[in-house]
C-alpha positions in Angstrom: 0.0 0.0 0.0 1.0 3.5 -0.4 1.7 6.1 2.2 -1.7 7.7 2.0 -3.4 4.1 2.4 -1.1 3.4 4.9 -2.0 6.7 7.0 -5.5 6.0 6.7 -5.1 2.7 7.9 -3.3 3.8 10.9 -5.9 6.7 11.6 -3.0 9.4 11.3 -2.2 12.5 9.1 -0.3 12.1 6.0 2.2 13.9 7.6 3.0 11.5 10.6 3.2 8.8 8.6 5.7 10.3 6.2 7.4 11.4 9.4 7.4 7.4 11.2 8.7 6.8 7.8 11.6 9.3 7.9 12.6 8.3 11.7 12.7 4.4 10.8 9.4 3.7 13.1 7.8 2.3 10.2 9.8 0.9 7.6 8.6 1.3 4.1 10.6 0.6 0.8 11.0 3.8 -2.3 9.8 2.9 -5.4 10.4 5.8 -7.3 9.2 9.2 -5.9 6.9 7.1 -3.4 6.9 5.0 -0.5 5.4 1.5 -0.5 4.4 -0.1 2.9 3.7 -4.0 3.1 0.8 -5.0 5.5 3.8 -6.7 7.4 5.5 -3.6 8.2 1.9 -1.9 9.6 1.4 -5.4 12.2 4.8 -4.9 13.1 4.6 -1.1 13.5 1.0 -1.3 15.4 2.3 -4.1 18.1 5.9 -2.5 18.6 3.7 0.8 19.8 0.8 -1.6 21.8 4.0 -3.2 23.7 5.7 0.4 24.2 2.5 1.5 26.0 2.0 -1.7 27.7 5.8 -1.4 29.5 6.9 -4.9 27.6 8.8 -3.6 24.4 12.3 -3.9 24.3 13.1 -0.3 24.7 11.9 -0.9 28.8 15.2 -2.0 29.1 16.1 2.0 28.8 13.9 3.3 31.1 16.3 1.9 34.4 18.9 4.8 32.7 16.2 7.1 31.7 15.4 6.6 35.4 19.1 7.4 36.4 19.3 10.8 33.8 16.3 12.0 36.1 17.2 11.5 39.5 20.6 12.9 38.4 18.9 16.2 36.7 16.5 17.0 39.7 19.7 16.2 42.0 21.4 19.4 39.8 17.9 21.0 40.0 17.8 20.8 44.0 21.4 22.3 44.3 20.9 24.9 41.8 17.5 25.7 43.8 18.9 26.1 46.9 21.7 28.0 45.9 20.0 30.8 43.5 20.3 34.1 44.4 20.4 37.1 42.0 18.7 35.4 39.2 17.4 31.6 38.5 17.9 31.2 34.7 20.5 28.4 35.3 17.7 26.5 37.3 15.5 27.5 34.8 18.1 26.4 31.6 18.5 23.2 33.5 15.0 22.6 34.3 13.9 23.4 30.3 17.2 20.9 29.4 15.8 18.6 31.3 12.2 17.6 30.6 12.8 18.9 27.2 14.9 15.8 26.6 12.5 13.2 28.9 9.6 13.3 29.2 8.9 15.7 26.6 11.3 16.5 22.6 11.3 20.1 23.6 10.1 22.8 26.4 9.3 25.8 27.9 9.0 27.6 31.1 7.0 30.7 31.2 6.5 33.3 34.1 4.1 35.8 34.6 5.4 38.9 34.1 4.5 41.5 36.8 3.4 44.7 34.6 1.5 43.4 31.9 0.1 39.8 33.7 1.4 38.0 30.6 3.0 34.3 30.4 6.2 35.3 28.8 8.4 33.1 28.1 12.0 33.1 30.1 13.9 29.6 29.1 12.5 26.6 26.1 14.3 23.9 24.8 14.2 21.3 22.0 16.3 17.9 22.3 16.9 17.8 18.4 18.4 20.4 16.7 16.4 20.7 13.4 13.4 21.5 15.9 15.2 23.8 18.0 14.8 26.8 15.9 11.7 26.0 14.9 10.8 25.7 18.8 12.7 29.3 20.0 11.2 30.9 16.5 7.7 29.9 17.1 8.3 31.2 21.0 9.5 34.6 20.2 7.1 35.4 17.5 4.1 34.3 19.9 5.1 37.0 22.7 3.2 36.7 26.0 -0.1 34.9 26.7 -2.8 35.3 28.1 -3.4 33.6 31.9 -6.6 32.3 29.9 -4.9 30.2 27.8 -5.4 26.9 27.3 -3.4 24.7 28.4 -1.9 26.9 30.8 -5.3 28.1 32.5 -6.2 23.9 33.1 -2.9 23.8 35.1 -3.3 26.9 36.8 -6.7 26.1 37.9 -6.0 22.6 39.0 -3.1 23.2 40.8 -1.2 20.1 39.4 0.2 19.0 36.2 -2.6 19.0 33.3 -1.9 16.5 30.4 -3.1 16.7 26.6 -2.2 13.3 25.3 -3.8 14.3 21.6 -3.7 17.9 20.3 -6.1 19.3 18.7 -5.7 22.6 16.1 -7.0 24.9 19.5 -4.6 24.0 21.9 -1.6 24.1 19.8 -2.5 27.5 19.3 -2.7 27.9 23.2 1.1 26.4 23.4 2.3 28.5 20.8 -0.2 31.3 19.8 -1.1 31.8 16.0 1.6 33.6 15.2 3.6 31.1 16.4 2.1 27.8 15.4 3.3 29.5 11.5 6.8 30.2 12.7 7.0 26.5 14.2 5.8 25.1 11.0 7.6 21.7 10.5 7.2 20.7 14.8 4.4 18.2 14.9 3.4 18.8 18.4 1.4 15.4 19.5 0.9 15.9 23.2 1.8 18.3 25.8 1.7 18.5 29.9 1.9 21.4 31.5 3.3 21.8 35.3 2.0 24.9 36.8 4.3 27.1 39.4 3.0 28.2 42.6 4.8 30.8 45.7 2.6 30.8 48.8 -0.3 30.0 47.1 -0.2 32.1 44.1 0.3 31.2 40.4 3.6 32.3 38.9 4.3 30.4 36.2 4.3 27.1 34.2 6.3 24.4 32.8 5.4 22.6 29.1 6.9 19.8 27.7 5.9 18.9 24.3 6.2 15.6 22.2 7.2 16.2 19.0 8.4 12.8 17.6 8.0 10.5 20.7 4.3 9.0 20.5 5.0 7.1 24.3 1.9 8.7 26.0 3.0 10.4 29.3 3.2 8.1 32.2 2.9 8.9 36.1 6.6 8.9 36.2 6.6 11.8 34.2 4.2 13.4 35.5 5.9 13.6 38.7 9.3 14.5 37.2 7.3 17.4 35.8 6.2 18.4 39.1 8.9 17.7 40.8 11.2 20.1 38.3 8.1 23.2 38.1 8.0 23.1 42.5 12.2 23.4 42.4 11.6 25.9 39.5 8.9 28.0 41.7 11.4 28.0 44.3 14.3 29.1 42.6 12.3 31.9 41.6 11.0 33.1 45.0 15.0 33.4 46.2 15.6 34.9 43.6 12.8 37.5 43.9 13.4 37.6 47.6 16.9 38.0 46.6 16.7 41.1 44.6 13.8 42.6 47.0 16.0 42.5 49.9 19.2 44.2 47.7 17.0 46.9 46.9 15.9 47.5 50.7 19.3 47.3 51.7 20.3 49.9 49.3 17.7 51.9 50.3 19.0 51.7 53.7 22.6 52.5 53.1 21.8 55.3 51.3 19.5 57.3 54.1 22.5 56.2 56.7 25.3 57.7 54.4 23.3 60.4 53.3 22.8 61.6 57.7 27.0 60.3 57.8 27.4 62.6 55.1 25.7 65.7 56.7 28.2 64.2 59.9 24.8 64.3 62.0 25.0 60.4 63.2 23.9 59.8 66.5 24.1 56.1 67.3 21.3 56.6 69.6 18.6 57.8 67.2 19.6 55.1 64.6 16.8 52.9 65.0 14.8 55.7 62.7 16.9 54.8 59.5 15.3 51.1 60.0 12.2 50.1 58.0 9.9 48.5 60.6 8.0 45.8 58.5 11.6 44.6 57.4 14.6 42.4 59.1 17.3 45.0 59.5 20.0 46.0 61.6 23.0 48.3 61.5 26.1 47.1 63.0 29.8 48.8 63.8 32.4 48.0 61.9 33.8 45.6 64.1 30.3 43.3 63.3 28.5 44.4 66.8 24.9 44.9 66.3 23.7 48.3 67.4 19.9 48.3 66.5 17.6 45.9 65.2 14.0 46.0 64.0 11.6 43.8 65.7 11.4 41.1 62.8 15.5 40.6 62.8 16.4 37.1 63.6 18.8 35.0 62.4 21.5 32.4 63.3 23.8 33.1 65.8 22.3 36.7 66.9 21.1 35.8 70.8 19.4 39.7 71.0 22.4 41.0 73.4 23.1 43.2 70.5 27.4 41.7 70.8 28.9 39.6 68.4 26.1 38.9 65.4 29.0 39.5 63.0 31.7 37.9 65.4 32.4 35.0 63.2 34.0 37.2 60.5 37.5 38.2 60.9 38.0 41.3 60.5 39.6 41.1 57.0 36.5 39.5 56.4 34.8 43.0 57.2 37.3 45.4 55.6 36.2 43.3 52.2 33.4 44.7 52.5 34.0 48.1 50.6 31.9 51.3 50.6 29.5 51.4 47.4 29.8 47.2 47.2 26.9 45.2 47.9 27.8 41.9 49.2 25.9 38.7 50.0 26.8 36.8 52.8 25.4 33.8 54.1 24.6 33.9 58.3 24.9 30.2 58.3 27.3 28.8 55.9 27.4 24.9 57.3 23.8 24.9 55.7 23.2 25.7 51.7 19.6 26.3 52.6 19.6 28.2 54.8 19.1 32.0 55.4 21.5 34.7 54.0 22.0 38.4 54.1 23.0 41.0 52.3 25.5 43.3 53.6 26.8 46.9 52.9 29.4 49.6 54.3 28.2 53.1 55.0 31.4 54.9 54.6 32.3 58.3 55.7 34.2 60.5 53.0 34.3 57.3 51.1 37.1 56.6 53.3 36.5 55.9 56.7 34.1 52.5 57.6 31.4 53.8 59.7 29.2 50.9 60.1 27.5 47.9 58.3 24.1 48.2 56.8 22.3 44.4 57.1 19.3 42.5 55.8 18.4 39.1 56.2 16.6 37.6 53.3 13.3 36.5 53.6 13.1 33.2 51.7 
């Protein structure tokens, strides 16, 4: 039979047939400018996909390493999580690399941006490269969605991982947007999932993973490697966003003490009003002793007296820090999770250390 009868017989567009036929999945013998396909090669194709869905094909014998691959990737994912700070693209770029290759051909991991409420797009990838600029083309010609979107708004509004396992013409406008579904002509996209992103309660993001030439339906091991990867992804954002909060507040504090320093008006007694009460911050001499705290400053190894919160650090370790130069240090260093700060020197002149401007961060 030809290609056409053969497509119809398998109940699939022209197209995916051509492509199985291309890949190898079903094998088919050129006569001419066509492709003839013996009723052989259909049985065999048919039960080699009934046994992959069924767990008895040969290729199981893969999924013990496939296994491995994805307890080593949310191992890098965890690390990478706990240790983001500034920014969390490279949990992001590792997350994307990750289910882009299993469960899914390609990804992408959208957040929603803060002005304009949209999905934008912030890391994708596509495990084979003739797809991957089709995949990043199709991406930046679609923009930002809609919260509405399907699939997005399915994950969103059942708070766990929503899975397509056919797609219709709709829905690959929803992954993609029309603009986009042109510029990724050439990607097949034959079923998504989409893991959605939550801080304290509230919806930030979302993770796809598309199949664009795997027809293995999504199993409950993906499904929770997608869930799994979107929570680390969530959190890596929220450090990061408590990250950059808490450098801006410290800035902001710095500046109103060197601005009184610079009018040489500072009375260590009446510091306490340079402190933004619903924050955790504290101003300490340039030895490390605290001087004043607000209410909400705790953190590891400060016991209150108001001696020694910075008495770990030698005092090299204090003269590093340098007038104008933010700098991150962790409170508790035996523990990767655990809480940080960021500190900064109020300097008089630009010369003389006056004190130490801290903030814990909030994660």
């Amino acid at each position: 039979m030809n290609l056409k009868q053969a497509a119809n017989r398998l109940g699939v567009h022209y197209q995916t047939a051509y492509r199985w036929v291309r890949s190898g999945e079903l094998v088919a013998v050129k006569v001419g400018n066509r492709y003839e396909i013996s009723e052989a090669a259909i049985e065999r194709f048919v039960n080699r996909r009934a046994d992959l869905v069924a767990g008895t094909s040969p290729e199981r014998s893969t999924v013990a390493s496939a296994a491995d691959d994805a307890a080593d990737g949310l191992a890098e994912l965890r690390t990478l999580a706990a240790r983001t700070r500034a920014t969390a693209q490279p949990c992001f770029d590792a997350a994307t690399a990750l289910v882009g290759s299993r469960p899914g051909d390609a990804s992408v991991l959208r957040l929603v941006d803060d002005e304009s409420g949209l999905l934008e797009a912030v890391s994708s990838y596509a495990a084979e490269p003739d797809d991957r600029a089709a995949v990043v083309g199709a991406i930046a010609v679609a923009g930002g969605f809609a919260r509405t979107a399907a699939p997005w708004s399915d994950a969103e509004a059942s708070g766990d991982v929503h899975v397509v396992h056919h797609m219709p013409r709709d829905l690959i406008r929803g992954l993609f947007g029309e603009e986009g579904r042109f510029a990724g002509r050439g990607v097949e996209v034959l079923a998504a999932a989409v893991a959605p992103m939550f801080v304290e309660g509230e919806f930030v993001g979302g993770l796809l993973a598309v199949k664009t030439r795997s027809h293995a339906p999504f199993g409950d091991d993906d499904v929770e490697l997608l869930r799994d990867t979107a929570r680390l992804c969530a959190e890596a954002h929220h450090r990061a966003e408590a990250f950059r909060r808490t450098w801006r507040s410290n800035t902001a504090l710095r500046e109103r003490v060197a601005s009184c320093v610079g009018r040489g008006a500072v009375d260590h007694g009446g510091l306490g009003r340079w402190l933004d009460a619903g924050r955790a911050q504290a101003l300490a001499s340039a030895d490390g002793s605290l001087l004043v705290a607000t209410a909400g400053f705790r953190a590891p190894g400060w016991s209150g007296s108001g001696d020694g919160f910075l008495g770990r650090w030698q005092p090299g370790r204090i003269a590093d820090v340098v007038g104008g130069v933010v700098t991150q240090v962790d409170l508790d260093p035996l523990d990767g999770r655990g809480p940080g700060a960021i500190v900064s020197a109020v300097r008089a002149d630009d010369a003389e250390l006056v004190m130490l401007a801290v903030e814990v961060i909030e994660y």
